[in-house]
MARZA-839094 format. One record per residue: residue number from 1; x, y, z of N, C-alpha, C in turn. Coordinates in pm, 1 decimal. Layout:
NUM / X / Y / Z / X / Y / Z / X / Y / Z $
...
//
This chain:
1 / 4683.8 / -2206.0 / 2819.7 / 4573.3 / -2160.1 / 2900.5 / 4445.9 / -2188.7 / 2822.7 $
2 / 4329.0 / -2228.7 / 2864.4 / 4231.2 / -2262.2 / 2856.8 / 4177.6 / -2108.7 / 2791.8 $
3 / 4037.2 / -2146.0 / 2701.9 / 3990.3 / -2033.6 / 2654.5 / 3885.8 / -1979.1 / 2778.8 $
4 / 3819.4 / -2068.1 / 2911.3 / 3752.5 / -2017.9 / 2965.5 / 3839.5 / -1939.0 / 3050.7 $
5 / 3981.9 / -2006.3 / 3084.2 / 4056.1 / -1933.1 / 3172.2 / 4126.3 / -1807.9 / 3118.0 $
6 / 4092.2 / -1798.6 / 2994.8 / 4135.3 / -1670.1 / 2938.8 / 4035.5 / -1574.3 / 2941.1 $
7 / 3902.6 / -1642.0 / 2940.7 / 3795.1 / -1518.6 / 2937.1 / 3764.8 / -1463.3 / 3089.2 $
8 / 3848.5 / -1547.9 / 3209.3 / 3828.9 / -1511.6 / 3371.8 / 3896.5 / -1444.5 / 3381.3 $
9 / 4009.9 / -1479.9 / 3339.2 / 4126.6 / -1368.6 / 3356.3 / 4091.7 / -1235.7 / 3320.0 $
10 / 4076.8 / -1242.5 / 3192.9 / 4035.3 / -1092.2 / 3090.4 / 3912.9 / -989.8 / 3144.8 $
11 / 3774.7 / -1119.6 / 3223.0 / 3681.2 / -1025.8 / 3288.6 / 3769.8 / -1003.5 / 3400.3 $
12 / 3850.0 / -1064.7 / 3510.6 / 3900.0 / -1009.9 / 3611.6 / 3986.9 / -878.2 / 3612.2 $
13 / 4077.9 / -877.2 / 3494.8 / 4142.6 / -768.1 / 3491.6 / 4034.4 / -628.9 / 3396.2 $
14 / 3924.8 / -660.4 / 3351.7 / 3830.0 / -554.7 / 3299.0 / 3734.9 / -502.1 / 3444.2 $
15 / 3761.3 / -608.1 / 3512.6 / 3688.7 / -507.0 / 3654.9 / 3785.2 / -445.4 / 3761.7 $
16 / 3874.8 / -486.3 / 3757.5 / 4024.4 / -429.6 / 3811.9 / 4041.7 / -265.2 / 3799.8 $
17 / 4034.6 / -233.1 / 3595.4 / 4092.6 / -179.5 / 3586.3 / 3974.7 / -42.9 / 3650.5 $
18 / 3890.2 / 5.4 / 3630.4 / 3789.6 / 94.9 / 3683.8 / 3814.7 / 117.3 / 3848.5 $
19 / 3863.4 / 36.1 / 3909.4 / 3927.1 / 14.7 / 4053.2 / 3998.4 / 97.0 / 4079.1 $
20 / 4106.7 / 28.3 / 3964.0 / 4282.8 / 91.7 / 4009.7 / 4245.1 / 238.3 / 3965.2 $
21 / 4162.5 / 302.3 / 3851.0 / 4151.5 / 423.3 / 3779.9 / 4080.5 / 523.6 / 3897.3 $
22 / 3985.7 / 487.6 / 3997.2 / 3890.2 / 515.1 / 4094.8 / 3984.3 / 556.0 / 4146.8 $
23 / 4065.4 / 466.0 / 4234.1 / 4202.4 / 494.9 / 4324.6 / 4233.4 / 588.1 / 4351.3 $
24 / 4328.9 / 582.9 / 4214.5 / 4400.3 / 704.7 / 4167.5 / 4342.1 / 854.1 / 4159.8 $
25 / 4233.3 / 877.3 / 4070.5 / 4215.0 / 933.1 / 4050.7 / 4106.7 / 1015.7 / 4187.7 $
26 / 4016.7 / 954.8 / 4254.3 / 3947.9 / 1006.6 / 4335.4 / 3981.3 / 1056.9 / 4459.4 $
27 / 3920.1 / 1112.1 / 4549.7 / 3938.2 / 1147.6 / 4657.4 / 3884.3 / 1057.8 / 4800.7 $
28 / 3847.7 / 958.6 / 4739.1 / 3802.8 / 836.2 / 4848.9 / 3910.3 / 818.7 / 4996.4 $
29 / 4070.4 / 793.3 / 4899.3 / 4172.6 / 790.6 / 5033.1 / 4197.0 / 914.6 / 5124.4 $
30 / 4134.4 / 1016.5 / 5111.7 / 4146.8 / 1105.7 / 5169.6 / 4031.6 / 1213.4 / 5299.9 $
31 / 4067.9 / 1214.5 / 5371.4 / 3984.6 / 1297.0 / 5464.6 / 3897.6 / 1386.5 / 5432.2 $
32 / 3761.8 / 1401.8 / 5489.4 / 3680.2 / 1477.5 / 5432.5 / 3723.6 / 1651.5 / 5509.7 $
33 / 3774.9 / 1697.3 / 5611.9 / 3803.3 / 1788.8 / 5697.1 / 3966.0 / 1809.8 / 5583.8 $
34 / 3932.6 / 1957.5 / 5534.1 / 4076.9 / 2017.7 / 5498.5 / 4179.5 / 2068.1 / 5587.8 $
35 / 4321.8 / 2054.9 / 5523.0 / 4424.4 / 2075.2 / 5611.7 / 4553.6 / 2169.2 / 5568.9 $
36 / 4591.8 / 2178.0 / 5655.0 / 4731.1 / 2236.2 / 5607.6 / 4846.2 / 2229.7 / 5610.8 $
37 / 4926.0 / 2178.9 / 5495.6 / 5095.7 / 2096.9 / 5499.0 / 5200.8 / 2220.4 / 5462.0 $
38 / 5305.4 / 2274.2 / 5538.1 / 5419.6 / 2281.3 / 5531.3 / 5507.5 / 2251.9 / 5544.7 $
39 / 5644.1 / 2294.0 / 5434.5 / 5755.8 / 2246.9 / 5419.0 / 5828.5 / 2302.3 / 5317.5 $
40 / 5989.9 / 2218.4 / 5300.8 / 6068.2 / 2246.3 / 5188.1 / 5995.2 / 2139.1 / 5067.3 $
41 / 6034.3 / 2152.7 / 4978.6 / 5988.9 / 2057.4 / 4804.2 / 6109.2 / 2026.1 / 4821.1 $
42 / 6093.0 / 1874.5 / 4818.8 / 6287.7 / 1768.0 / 4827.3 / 6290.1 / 1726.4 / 4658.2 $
43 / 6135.2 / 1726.1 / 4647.2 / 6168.6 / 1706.0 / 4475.8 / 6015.1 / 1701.3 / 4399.1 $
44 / 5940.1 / 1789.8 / 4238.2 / 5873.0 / 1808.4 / 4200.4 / 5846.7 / 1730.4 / 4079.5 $
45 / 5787.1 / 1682.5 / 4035.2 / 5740.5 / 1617.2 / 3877.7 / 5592.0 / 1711.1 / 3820.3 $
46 / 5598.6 / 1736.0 / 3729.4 / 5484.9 / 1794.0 / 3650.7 / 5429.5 / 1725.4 / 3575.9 $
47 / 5477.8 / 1590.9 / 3552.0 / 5406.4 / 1515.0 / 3476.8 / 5245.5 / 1474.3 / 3483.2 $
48 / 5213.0 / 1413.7 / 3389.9 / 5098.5 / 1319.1 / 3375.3 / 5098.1 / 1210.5 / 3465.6 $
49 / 5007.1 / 1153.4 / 3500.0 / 4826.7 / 1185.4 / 3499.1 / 4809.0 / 1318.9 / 3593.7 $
50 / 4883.3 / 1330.9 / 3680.7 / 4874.2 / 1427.7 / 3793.4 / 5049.1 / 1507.6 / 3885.8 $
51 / 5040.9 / 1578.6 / 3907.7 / 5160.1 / 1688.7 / 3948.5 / 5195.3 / 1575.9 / 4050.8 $
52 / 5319.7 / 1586.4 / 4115.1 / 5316.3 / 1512.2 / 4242.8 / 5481.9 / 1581.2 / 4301.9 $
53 / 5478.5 / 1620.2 / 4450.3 / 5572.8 / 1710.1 / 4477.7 / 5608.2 / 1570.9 / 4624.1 $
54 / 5766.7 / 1600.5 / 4675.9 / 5755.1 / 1550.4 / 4826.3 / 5798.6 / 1653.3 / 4897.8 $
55 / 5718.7 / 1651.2 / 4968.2 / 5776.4 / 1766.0 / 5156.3 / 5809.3 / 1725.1 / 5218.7 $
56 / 5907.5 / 1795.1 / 5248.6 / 6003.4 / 1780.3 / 5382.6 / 5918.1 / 1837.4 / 5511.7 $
57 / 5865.9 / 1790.0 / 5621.6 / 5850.4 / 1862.8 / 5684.8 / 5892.0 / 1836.3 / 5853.8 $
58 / 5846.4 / 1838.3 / 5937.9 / 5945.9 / 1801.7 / 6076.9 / 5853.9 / 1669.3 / 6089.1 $
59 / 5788.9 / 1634.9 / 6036.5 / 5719.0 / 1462.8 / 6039.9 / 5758.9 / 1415.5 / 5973.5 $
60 / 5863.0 / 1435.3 / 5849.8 / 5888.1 / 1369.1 / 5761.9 / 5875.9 / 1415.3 / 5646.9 $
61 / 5893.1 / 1316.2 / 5529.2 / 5865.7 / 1328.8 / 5406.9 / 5736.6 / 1314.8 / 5349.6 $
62 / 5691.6 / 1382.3 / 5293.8 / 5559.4 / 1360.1 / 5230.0 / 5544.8 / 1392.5 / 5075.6 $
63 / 5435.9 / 1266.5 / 5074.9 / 5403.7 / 1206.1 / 4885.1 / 5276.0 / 1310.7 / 4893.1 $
64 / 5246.3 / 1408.9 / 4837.2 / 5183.6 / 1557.4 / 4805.1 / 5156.0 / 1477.8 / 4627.2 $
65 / 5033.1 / 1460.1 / 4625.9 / 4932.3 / 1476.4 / 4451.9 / 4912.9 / 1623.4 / 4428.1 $
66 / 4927.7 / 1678.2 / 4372.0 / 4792.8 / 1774.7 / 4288.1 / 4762.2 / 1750.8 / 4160.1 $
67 / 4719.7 / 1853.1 / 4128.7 / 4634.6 / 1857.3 / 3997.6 / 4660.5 / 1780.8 / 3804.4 $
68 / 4650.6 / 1731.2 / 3714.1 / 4644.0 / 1742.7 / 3629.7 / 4745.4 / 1833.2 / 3600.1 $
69 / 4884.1 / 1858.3 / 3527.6 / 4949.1 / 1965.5 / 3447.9 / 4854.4 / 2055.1 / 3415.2 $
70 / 4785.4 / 1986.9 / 3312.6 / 4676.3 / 2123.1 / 3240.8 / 4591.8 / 2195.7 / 3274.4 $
71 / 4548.0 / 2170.8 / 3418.0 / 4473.7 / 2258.8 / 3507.8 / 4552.1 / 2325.6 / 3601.1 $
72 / 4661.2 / 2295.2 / 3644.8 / 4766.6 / 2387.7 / 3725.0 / 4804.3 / 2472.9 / 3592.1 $
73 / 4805.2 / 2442.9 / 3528.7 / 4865.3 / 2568.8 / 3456.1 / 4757.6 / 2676.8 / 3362.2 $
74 / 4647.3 / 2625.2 / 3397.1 / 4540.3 / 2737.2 / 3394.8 / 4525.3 / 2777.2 / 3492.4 $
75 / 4581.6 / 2771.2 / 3639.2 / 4600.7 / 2881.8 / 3727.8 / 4707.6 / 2931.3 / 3773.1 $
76 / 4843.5 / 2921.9 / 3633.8 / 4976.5 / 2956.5 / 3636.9 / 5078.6 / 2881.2 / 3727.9 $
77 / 5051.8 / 2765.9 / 3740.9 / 5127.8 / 2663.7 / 3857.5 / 5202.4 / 2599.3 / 3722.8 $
78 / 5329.0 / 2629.5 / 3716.9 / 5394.4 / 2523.4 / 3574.3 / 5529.2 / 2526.7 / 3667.6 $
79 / 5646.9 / 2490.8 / 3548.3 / 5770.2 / 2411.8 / 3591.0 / 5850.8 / 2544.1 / 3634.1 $
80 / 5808.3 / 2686.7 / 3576.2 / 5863.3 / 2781.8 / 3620.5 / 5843.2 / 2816.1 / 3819.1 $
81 / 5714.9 / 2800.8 / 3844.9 / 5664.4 / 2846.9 / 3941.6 / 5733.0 / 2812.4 / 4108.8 $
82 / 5789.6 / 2660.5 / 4080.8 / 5835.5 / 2603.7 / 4200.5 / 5968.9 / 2505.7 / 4154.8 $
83 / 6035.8 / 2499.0 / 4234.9 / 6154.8 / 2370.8 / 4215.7 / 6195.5 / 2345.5 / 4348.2 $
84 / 6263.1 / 2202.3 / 4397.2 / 6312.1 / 2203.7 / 4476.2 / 6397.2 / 2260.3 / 4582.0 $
85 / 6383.7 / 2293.4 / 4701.7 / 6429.7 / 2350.5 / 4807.6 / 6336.0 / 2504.3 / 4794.8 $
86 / 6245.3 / 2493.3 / 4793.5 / 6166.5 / 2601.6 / 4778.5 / 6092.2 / 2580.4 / 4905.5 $
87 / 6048.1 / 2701.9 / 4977.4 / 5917.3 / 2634.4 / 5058.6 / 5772.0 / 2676.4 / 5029.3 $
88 / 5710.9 / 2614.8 / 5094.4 / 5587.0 / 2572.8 / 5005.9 / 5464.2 / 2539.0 / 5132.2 $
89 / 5359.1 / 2611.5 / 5126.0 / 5211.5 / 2565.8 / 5178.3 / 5129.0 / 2485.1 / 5109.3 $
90 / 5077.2 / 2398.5 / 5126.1 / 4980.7 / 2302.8 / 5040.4 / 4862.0 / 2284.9 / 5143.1 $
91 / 4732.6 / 2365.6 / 5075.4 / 4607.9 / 2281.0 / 5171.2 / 4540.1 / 2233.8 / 5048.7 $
92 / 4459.7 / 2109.3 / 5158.3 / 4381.2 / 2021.4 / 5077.4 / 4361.5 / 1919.1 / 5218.5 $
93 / 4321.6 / 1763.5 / 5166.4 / 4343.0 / 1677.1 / 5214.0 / 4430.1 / 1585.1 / 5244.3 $
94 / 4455.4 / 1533.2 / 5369.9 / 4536.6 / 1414.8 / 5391.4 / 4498.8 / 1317.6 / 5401.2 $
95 / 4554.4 / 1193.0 / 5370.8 / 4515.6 / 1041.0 / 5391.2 / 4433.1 / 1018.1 / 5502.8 $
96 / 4362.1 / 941.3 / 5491.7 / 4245.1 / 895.2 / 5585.9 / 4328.4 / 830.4 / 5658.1 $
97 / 4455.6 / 734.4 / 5640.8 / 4514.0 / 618.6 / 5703.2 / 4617.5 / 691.5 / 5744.1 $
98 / 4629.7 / 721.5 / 5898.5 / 4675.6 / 833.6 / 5954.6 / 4874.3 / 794.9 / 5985.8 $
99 / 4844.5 / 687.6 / 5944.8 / 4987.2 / 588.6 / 5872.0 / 5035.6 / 635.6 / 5808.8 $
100 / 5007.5 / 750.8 / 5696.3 / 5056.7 / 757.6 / 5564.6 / 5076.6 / 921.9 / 5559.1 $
101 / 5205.3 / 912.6 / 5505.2 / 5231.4 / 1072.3 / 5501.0 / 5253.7 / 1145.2 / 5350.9 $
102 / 5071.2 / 1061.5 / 5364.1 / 5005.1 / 1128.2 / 5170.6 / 4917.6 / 1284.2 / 5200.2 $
103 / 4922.7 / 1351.9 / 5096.8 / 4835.9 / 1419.6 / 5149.8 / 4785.4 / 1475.2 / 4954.9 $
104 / 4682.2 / 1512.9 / 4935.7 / 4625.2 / 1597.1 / 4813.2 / 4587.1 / 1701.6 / 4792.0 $
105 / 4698.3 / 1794.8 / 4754.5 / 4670.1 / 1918.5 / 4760.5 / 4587.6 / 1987.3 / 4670.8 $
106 / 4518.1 / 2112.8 / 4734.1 / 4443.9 / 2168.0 / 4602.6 / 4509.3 / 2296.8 / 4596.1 $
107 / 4526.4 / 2349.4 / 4712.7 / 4631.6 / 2496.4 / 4672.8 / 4752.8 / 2466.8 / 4694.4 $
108 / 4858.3 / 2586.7 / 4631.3 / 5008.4 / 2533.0 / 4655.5 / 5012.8 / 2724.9 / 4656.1 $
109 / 5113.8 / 2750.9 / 4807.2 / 5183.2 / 2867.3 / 4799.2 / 5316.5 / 2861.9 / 4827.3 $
110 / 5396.6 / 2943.1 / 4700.1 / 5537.4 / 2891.2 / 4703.2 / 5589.7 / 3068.3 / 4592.6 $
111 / 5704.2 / 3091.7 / 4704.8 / 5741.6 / 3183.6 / 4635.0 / 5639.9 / 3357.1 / 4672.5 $
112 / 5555.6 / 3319.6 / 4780.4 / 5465.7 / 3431.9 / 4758.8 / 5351.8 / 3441.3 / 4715.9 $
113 / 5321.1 / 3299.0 / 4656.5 / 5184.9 / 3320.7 / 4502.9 / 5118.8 / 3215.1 / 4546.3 $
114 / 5002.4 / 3207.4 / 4566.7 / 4918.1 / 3081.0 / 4593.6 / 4872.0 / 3085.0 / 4466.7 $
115 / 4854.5 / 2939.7 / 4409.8 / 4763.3 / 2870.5 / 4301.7 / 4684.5 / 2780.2 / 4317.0 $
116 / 4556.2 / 2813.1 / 4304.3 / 4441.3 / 2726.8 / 4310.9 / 4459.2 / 2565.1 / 4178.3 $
117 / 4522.8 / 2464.8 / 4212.5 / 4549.4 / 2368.9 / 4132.8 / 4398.8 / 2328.6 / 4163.9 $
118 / 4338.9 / 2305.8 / 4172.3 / 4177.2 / 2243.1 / 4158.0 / 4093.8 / 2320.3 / 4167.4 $
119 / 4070.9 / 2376.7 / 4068.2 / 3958.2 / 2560.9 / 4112.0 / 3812.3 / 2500.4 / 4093.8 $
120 / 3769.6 / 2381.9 / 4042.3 / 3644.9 / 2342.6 / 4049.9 / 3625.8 / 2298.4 / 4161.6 $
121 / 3698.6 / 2221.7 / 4278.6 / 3670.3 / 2192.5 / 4425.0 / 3618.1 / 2335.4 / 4493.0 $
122 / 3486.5 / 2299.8 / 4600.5 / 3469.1 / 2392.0 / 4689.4 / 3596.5 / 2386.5 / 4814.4 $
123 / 3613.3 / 2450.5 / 4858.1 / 3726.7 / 2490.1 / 4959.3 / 3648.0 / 2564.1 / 5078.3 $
124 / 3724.7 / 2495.6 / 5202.2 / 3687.7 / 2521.5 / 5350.2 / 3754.0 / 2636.7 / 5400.4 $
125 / 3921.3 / 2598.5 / 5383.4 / 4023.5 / 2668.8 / 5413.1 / 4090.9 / 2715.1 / 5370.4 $
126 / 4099.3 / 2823.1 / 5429.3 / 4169.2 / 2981.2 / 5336.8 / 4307.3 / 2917.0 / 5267.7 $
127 / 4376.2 / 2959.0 / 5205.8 / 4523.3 / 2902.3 / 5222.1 / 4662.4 / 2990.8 / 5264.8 $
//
């Protein structure tokens, strides 16, 4: 490979990456009007970069984001709190692309206990 075609490449993937990070991380794919998802949890991860749960619900399955680990669990949302076949309220936002059965939650009630997983977001709806 050419050294100029190495330096196109290298700027192409240095403007990429702020993209893919935007993506992910923002609330762009999602509806500005909050909502409200119920269901069973078919299965939970607590991992990094962000929590991510799927619901079962009578539409289907749904790919559910929340928060950062380390901010759910400054409002007591950890690996104790929920596990699969649990049921579960999640409001927040859903995908703009009414295709997609994404949605980003900021509260999660499960078990009785609502947790504010994004307590710096203003909130519309009760949960």
């Amino acid at each position: 490979m050419s050294v100029s075609a190495s330096r196109l490449l290298a700027a192409a993937a240095a403007l990429a990456l702020p993209a893919t990070a935007m993506a992910h991380h923002g609330w762009g794919w999602t509806e500005e009007k909050e909502s409200r998802l119920s269901g069973t949890i078919h299965s939970i991860s607590f991992g990094n970069p962000h929590m991510h749960l799927q619901l079962r619900t009578d539409e289907g399955l749904w790919e559910v984001d929340l928060s950062p680990p380390i901010v759910a669990q400054g409002s007591g949302f950890g690996p104790e709190a929920a596990k699969a076949g649990d049921t579960a309220t999640i409001t927040g936002h859903r995908a703009r692309d009414a295709n997609l059965r994404a949605f980003k939650g900021e509260t999660i009630t499960v078990r009785g206990k609502t947790y504010d997983v994004y307590p710096q977001r203003e909130k519309t709806l009760k949960p």
